[in-house]
Every structure is written in C-alpha cells, then in structure tokens.
Chimera marker file (.cmm) of the C-alpha trace (Angstrom):
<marker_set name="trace">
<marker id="1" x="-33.237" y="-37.591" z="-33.902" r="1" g="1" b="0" radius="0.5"/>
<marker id="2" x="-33.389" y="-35.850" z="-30.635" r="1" g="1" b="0" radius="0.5"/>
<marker id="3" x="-30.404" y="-33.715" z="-29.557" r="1" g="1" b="0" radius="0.5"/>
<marker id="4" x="-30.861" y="-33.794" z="-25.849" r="1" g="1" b="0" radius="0.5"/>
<marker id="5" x="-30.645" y="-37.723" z="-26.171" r="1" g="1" b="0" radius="0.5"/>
<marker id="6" x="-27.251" y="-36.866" z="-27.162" r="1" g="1" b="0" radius="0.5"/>
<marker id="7" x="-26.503" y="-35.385" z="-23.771" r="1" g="1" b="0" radius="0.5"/>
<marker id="8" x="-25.971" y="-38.086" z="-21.666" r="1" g="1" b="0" radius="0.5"/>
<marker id="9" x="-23.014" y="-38.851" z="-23.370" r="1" g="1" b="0" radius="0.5"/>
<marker id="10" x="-21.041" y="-35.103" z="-22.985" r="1" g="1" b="0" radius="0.5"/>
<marker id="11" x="-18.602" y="-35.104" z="-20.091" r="1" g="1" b="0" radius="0.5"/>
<marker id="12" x="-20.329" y="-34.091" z="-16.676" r="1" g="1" b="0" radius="0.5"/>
<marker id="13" x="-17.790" y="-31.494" z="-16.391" r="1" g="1" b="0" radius="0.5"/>
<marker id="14" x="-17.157" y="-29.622" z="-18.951" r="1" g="1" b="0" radius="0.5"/>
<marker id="15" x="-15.437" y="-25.700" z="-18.899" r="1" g="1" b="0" radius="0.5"/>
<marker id="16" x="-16.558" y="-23.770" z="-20.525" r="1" g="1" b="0" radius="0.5"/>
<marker id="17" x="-14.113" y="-21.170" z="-20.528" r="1" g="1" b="0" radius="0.5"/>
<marker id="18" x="-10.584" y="-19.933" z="-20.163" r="1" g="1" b="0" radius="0.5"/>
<marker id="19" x="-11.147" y="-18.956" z="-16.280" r="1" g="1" b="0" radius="0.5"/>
<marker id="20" x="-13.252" y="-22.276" z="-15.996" r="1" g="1" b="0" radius="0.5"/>
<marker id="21" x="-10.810" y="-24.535" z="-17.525" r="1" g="1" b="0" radius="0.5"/>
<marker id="22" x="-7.942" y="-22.532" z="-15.200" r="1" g="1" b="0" radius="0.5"/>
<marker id="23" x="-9.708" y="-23.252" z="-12.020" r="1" g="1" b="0" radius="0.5"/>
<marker id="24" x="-10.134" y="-26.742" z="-12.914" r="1" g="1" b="0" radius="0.5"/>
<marker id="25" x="-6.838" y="-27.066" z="-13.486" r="1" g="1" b="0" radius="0.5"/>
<marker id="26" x="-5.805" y="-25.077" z="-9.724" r="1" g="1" b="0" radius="0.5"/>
<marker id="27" x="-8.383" y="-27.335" z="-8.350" r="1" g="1" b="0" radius="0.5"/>
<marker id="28" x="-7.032" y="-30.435" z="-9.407" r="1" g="1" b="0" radius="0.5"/>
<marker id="29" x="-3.217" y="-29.331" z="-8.864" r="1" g="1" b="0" radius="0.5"/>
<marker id="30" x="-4.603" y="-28.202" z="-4.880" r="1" g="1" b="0" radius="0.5"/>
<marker id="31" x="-5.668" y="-31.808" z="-4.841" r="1" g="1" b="0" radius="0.5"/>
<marker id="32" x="-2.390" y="-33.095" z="-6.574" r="1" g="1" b="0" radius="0.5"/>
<marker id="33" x="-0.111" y="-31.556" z="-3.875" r="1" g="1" b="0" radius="0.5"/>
<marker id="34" x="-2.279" y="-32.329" z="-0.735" r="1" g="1" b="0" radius="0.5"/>
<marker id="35" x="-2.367" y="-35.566" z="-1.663" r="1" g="1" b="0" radius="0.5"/>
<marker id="36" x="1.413" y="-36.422" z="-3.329" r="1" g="1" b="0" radius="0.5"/>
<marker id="37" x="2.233" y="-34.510" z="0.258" r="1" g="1" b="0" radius="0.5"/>
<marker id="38" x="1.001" y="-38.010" z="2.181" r="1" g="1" b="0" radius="0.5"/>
<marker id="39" x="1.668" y="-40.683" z="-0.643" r="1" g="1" b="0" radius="0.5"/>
<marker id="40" x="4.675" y="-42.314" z="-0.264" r="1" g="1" b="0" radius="0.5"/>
<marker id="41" x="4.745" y="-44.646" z="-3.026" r="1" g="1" b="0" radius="0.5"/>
<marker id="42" x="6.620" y="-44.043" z="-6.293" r="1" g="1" b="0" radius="0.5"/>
<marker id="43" x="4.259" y="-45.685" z="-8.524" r="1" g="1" b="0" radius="0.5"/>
<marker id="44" x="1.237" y="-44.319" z="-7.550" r="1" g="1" b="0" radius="0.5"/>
<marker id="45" x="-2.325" y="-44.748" z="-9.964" r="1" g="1" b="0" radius="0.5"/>
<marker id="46" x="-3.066" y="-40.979" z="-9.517" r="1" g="1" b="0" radius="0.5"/>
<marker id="47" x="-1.617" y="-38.936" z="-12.638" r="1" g="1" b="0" radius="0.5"/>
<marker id="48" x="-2.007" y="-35.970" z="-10.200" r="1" g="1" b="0" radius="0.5"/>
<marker id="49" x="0.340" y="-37.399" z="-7.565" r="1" g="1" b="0" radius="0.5"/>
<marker id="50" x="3.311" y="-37.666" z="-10.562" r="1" g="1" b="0" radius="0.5"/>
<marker id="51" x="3.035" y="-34.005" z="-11.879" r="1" g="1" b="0" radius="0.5"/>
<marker id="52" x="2.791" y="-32.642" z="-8.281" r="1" g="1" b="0" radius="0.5"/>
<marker id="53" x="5.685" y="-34.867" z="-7.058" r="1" g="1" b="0" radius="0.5"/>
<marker id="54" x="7.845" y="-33.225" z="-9.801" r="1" g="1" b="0" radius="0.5"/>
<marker id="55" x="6.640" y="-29.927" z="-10.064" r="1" g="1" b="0" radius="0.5"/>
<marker id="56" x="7.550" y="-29.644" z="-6.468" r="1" g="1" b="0" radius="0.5"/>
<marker id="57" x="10.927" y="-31.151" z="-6.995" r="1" g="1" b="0" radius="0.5"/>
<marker id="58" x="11.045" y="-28.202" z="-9.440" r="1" g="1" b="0" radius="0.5"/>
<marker id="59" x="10.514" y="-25.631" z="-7.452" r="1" g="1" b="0" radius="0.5"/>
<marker id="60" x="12.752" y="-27.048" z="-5.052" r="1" g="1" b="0" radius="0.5"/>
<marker id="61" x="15.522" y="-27.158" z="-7.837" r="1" g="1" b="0" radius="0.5"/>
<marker id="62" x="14.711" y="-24.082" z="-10.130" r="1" g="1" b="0" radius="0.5"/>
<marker id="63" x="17.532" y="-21.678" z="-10.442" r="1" g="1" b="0" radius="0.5"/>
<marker id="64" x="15.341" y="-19.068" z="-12.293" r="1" g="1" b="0" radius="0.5"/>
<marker id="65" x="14.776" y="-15.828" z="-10.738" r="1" g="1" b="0" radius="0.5"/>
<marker id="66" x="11.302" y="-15.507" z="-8.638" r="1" g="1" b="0" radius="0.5"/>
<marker id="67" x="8.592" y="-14.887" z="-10.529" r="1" g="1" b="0" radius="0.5"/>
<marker id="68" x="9.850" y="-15.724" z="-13.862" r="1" g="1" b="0" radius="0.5"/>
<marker id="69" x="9.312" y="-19.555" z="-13.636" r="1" g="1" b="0" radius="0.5"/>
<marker id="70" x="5.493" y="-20.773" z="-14.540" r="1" g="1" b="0" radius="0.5"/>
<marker id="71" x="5.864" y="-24.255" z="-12.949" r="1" g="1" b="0" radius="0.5"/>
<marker id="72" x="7.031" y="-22.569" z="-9.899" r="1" g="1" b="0" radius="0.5"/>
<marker id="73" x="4.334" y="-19.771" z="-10.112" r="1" g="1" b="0" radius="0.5"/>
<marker id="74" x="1.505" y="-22.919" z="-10.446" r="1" g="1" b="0" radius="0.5"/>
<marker id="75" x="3.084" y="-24.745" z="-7.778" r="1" g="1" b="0" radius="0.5"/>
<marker id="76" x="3.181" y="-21.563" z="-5.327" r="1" g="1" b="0" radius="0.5"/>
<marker id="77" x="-0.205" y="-20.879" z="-6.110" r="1" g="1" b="0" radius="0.5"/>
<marker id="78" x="-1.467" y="-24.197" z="-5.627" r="1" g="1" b="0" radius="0.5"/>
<marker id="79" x="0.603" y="-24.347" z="-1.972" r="1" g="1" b="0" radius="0.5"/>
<marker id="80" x="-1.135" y="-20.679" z="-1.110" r="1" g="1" b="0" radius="0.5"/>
<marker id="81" x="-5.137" y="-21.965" z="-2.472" r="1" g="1" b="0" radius="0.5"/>
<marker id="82" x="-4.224" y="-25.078" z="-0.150" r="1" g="1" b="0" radius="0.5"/>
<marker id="83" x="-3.599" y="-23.313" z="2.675" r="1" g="1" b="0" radius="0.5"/>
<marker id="84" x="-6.360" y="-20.830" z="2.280" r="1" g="1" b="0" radius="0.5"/>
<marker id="85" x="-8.783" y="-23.658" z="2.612" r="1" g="1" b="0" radius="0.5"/>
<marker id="86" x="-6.923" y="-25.533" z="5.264" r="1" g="1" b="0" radius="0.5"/>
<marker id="87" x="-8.113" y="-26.262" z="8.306" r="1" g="1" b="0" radius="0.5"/>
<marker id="88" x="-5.829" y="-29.242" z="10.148" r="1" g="1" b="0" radius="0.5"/>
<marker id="89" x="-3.347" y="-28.134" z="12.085" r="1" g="1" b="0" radius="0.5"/>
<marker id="90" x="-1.618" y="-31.617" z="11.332" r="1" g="1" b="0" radius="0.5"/>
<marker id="91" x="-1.553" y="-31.317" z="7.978" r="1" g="1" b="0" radius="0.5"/>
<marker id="92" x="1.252" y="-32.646" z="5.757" r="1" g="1" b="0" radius="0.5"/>
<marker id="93" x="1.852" y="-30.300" z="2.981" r="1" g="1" b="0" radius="0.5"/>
<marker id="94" x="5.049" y="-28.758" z="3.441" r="1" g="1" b="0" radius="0.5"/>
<marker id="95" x="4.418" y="-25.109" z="3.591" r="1" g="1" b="0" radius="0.5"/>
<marker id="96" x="1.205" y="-25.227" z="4.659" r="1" g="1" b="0" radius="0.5"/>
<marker id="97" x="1.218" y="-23.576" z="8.235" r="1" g="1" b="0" radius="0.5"/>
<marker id="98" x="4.189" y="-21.356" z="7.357" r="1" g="1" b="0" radius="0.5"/>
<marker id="99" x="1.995" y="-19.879" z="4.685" r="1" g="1" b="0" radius="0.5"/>
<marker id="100" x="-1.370" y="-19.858" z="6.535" r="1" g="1" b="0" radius="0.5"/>
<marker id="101" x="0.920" y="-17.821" z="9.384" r="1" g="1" b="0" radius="0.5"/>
<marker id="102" x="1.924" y="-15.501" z="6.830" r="1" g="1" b="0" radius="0.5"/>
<marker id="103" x="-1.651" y="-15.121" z="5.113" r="1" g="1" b="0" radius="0.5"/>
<marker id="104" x="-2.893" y="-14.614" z="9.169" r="1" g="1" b="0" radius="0.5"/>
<marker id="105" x="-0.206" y="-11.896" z="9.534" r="1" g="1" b="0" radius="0.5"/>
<marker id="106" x="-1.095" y="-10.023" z="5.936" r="1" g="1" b="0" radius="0.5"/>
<marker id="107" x="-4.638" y="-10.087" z="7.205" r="1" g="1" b="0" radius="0.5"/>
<marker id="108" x="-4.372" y="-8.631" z="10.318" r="1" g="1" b="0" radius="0.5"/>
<marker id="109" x="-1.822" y="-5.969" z="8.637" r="1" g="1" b="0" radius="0.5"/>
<marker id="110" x="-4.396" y="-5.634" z="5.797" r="1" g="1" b="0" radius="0.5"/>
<marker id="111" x="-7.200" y="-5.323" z="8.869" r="1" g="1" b="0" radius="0.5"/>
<marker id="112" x="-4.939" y="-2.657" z="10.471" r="1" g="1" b="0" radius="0.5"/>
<marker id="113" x="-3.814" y="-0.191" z="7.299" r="1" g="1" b="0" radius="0.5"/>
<marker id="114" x="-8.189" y="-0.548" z="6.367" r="1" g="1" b="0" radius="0.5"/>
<marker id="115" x="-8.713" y="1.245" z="9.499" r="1" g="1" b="0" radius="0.5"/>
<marker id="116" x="-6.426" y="3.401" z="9.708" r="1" g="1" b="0" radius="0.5"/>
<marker id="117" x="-7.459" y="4.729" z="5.973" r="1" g="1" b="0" radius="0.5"/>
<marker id="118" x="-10.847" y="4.721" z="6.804" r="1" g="1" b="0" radius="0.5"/>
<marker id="119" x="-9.888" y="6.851" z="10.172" r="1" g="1" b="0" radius="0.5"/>
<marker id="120" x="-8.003" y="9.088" z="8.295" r="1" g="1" b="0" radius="0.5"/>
<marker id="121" x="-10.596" y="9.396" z="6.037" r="1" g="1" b="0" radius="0.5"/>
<marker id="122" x="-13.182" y="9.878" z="8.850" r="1" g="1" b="0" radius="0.5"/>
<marker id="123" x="-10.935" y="12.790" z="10.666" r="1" g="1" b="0" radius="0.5"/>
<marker id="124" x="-10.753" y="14.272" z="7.270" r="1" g="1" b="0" radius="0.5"/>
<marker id="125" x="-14.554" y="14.499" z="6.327" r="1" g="1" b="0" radius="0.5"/>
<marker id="126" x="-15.143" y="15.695" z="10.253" r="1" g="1" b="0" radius="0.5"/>
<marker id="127" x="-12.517" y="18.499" z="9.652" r="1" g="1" b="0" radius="0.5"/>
<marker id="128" x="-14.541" y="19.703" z="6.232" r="1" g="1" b="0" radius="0.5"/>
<marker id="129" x="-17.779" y="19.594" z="7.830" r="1" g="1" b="0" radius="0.5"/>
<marker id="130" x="-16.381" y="21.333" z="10.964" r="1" g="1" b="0" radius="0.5"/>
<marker id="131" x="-15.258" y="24.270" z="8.332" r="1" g="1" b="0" radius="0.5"/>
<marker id="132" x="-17.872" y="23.971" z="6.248" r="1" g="1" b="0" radius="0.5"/>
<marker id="133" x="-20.230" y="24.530" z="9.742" r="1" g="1" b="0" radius="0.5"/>
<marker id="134" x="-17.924" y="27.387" z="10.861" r="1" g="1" b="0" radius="0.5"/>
<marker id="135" x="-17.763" y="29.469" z="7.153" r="1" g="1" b="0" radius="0.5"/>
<marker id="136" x="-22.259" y="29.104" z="6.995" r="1" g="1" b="0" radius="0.5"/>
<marker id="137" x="-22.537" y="30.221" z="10.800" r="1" g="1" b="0" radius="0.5"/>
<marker id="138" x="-19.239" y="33.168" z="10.036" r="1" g="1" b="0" radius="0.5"/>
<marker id="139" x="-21.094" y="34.383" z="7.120" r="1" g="1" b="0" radius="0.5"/>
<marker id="140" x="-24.319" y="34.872" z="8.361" r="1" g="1" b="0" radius="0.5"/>
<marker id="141" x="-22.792" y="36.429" z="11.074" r="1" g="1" b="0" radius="0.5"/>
<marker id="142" x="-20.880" y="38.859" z="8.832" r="1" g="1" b="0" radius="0.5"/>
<marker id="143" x="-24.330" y="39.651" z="6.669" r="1" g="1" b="0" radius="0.5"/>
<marker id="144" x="-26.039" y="40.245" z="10.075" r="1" g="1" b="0" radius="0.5"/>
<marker id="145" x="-23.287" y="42.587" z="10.809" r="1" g="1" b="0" radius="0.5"/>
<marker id="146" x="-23.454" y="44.187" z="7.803" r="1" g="1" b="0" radius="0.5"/>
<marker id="147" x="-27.301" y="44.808" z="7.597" r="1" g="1" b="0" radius="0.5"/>
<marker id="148" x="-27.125" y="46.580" z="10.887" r="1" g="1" b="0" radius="0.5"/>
<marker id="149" x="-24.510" y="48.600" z="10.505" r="1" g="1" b="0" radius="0.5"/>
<marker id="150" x="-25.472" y="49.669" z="7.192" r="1" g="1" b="0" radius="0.5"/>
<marker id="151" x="-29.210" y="50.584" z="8.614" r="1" g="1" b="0" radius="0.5"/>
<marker id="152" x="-27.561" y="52.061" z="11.443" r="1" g="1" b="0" radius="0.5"/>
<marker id="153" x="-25.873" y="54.980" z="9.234" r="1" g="1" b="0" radius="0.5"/>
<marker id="154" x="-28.771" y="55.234" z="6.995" r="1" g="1" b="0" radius="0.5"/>
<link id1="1" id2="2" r="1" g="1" b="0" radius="0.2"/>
<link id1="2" id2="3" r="1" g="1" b="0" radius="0.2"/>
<link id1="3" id2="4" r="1" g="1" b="0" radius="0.2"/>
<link id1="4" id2="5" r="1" g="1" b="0" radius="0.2"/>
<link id1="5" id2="6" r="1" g="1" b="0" radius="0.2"/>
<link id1="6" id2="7" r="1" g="1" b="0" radius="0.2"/>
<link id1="7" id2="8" r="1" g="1" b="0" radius="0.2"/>
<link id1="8" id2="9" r="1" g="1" b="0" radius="0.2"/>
<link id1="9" id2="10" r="1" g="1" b="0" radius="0.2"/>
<link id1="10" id2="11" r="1" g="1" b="0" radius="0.2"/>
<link id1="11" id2="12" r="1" g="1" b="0" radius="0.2"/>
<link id1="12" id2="13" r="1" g="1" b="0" radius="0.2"/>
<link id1="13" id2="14" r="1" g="1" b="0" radius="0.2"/>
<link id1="14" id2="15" r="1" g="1" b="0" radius="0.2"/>
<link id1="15" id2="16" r="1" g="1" b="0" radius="0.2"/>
<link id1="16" id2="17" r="1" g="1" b="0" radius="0.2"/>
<link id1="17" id2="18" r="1" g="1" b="0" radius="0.2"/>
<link id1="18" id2="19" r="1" g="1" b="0" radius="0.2"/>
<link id1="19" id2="20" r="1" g="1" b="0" radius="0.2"/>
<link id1="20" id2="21" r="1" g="1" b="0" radius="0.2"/>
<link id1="21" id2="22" r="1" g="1" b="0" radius="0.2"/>
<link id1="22" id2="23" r="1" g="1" b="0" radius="0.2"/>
<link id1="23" id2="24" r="1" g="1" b="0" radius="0.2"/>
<link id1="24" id2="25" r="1" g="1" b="0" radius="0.2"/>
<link id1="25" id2="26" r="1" g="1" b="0" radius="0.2"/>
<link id1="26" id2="27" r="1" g="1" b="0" radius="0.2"/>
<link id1="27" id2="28" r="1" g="1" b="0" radius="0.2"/>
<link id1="28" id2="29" r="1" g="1" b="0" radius="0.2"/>
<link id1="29" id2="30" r="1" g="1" b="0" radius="0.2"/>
<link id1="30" id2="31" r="1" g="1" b="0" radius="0.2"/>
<link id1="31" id2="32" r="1" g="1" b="0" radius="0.2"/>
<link id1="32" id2="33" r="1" g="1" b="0" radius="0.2"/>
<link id1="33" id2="34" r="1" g="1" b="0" radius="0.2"/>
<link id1="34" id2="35" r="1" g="1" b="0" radius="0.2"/>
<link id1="35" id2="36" r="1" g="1" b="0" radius="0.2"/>
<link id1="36" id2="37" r="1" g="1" b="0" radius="0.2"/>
<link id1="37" id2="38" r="1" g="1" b="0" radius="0.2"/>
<link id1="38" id2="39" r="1" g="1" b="0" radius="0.2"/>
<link id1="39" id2="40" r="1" g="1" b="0" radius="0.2"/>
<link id1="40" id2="41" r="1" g="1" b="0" radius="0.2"/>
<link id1="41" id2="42" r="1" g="1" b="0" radius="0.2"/>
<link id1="42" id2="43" r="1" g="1" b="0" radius="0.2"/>
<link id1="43" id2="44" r="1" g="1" b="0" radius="0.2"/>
<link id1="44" id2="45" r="1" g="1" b="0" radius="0.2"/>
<link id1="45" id2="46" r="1" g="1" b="0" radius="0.2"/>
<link id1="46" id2="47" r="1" g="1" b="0" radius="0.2"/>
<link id1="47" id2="48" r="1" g="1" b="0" radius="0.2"/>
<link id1="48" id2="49" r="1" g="1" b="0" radius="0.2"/>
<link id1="49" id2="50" r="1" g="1" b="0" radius="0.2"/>
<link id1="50" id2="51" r="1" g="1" b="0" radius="0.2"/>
<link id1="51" id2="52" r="1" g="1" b="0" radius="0.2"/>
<link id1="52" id2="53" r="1" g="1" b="0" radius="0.2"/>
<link id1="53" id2="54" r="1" g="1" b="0" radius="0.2"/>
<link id1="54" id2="55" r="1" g="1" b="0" radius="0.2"/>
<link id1="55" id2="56" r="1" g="1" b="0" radius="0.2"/>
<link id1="56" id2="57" r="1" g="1" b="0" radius="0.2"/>
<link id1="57" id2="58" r="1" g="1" b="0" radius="0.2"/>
<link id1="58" id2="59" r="1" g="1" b="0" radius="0.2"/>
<link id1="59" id2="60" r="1" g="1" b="0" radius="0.2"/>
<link id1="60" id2="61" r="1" g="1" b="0" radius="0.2"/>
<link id1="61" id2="62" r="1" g="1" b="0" radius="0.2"/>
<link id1="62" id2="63" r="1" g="1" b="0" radius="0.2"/>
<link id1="63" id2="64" r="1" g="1" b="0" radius="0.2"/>
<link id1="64" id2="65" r="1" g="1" b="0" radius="0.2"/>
<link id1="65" id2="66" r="1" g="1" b="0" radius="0.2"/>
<link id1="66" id2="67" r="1" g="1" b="0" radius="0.2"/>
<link id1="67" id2="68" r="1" g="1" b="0" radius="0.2"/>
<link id1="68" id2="69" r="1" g="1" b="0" radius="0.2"/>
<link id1="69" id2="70" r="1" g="1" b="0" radius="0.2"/>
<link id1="70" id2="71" r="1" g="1" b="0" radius="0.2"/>
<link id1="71" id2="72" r="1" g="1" b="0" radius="0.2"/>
<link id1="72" id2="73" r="1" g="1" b="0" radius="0.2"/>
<link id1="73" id2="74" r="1" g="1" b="0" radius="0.2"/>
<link id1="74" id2="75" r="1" g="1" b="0" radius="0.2"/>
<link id1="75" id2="76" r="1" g="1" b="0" radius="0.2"/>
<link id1="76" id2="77" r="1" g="1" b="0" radius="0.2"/>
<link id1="77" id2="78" r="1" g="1" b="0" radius="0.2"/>
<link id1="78" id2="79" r="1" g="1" b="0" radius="0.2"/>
<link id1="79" id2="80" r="1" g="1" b="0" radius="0.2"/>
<link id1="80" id2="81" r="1" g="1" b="0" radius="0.2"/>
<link id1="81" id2="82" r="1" g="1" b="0" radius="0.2"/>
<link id1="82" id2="83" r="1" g="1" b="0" radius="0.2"/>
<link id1="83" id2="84" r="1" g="1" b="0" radius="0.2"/>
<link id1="84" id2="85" r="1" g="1" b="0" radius="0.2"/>
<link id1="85" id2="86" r="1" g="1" b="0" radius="0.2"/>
<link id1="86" id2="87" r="1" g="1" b="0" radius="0.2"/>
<link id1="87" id2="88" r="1" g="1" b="0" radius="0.2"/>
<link id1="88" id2="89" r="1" g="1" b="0" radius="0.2"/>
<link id1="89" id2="90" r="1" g="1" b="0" radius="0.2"/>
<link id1="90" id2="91" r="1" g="1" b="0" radius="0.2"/>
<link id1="91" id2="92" r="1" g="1" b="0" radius="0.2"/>
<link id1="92" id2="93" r="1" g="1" b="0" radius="0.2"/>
<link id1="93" id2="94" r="1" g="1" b="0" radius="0.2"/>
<link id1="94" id2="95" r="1" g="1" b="0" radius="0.2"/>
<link id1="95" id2="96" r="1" g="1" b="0" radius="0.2"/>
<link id1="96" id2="97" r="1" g="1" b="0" radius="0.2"/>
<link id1="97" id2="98" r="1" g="1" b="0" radius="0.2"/>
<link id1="98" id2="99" r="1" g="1" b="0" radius="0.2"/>
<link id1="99" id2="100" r="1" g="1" b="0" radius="0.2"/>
<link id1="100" id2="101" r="1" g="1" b="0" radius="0.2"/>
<link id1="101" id2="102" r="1" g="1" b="0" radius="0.2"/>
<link id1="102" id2="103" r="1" g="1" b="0" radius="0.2"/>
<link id1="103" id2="104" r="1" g="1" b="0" radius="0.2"/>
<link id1="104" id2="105" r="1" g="1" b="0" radius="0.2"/>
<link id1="105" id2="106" r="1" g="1" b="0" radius="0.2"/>
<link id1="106" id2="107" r="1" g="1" b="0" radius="0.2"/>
<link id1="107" id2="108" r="1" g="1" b="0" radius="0.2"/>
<link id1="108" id2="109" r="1" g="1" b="0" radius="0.2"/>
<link id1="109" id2="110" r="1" g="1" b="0" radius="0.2"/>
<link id1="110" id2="111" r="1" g="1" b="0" radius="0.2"/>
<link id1="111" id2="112" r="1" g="1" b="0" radius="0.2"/>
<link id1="112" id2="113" r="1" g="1" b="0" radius="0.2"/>
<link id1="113" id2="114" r="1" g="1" b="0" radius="0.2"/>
<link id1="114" id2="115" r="1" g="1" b="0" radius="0.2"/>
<link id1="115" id2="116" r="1" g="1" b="0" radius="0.2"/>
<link id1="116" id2="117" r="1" g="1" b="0" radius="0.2"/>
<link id1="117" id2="118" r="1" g="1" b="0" radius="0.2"/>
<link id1="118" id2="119" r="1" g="1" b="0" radius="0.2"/>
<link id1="119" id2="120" r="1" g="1" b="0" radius="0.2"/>
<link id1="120" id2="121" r="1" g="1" b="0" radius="0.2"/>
<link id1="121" id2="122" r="1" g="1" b="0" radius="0.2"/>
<link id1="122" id2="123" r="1" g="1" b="0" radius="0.2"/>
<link id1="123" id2="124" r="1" g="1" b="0" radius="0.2"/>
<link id1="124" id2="125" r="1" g="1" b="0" radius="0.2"/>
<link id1="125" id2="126" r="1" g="1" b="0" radius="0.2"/>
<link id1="126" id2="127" r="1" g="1" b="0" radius="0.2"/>
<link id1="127" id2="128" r="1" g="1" b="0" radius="0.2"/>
<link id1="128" id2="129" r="1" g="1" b="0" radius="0.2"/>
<link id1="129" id2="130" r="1" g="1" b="0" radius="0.2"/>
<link id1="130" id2="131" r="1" g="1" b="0" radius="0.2"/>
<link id1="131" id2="132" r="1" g="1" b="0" radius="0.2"/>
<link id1="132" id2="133" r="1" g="1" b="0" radius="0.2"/>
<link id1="133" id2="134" r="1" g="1" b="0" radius="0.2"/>
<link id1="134" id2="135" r="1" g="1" b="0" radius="0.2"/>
<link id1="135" id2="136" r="1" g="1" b="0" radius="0.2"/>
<link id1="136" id2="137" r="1" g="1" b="0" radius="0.2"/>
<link id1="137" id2="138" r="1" g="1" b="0" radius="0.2"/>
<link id1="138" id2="139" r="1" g="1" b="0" radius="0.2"/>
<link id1="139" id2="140" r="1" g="1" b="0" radius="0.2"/>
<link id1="140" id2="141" r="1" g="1" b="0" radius="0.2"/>
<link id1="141" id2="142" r="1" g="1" b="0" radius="0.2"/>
<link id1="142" id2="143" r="1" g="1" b="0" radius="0.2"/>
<link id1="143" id2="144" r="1" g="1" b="0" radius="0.2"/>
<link id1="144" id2="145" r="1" g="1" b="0" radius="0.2"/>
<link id1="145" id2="146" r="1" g="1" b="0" radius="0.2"/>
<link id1="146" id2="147" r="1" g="1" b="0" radius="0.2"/>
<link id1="147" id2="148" r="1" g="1" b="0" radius="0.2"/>
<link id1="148" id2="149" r="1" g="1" b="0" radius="0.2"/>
<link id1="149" id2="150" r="1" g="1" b="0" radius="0.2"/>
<link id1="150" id2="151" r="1" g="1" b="0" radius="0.2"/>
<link id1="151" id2="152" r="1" g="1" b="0" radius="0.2"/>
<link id1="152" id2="153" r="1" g="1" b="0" radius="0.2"/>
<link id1="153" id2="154" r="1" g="1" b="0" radius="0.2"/>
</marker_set>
C-alpha cells in the first residue's frame, strides 16, 4: 500500500512544533478577540468567540499582580498582535487605538534613542580617527625632527 495515498487524509494544517503550534494558537486567539469584539450574541457557533469573551472578562476582573497572570498575559498579547496588524481606524476592539498610539509613540522613541546611539557612536569613531590622524602625522614629524637634528651634530 502506498503511503502518500494516506495523505489526503492528515489535517491541512498541521504544527509541527512548539513555536508552530504557539502561533496557531495567537493567531486564532487575534481572530477570537477581533471578532467576540463585534458579536453581540451570547450563544454564538464560534468556540473562539466564548474563550475570548471570557478571557477578556478575566482580565477585566483579575486581581493578580501584572505579569503574573497567563490568561491575562495571552489576552494582552493577543490585544497588542491585533493592533500591530490593524489598519481601521473604526475598529471595535477595545484597546485597539490606545495601544496602536502607544506602539506609534515607542517607535518613534525607539527611532529617536537608534539615532542618537548611532550619532554617538559616529562622533566617537570621528574623534579616534581624528587622533589616530594627528599621533601618524605628530610622529613622523618628531622622527623628521629627530633625523635632522641628529645629522646636524654629527
């Protein structure tokens, strides 16, 4: 019997690892919150819609400390992938253009403490090649003033 008969019956989507399998599981909780965020039913089909609907009733609720709550954490991250991809300016996820105006403001920070590094790091190299010109150009001036003076008293 053939084995690659067998194939057409494997799940078309299959991860294959541990980072695979994670960002399936982001992707579909991204999808879970954008669309729980305009469903309005309680009894909604999409398995998706229920987890997000309550894992955002969690975070709303938690009384852990930041950081230490997983639900929380997956919810957050989901909320910050969502609005990384983004684009309506209407959209209905709750935090959405709060957290794309904080993600604009970290980038432009971000932008602005790059440049100034690599500025820094730019005045720096100029101020070692300016020394580095001066000692080459000093000492053959000092060796030139040596070898004459020294033939001059021979």
């Amino acid at each position: 019997m053939d084995l690659n008969m067998l194939s057409c019956f494997q799940p078309q989507l299959q991860p294959t690892s541990l980072a695979a399998l994670k960002e399936f599981g982001n992707k579909l909780m991204v999808e879970g919150i954008s669309h729980s965020a305009q469903c309005s039913t309680s009894d909604c089909p999409d398995a998706n819609c229920g987890i997000s609907k309550e894992l955002i009733s969690h975070l709303g609720h938690c009384i852990e400390s930041p950081h230490s709550c997983d639900k929380c954490e997956q919810v957050v991250q989901a909320f910050n992938q969502h609005a990384l991809t983004c684009k309506s300016r209407t959209c209905e996820v709750p935090p959405c253009r709060e957290i794309r105006r904080w993600q604009r403001a970290m980038r432009k920070f971000m932008y602005e403490r790059v440049r100034l590094i690599v500025n820094e790091s730019l005045a720096d190299l100029q101020a070692s090649d300016d020394k580095t010109e001066y000692n080459t150009s000093n000492s053959s001036t000092t060796s030139g003033y040596s070898s004459a003076s020294s033939s001059m008293f021979k």
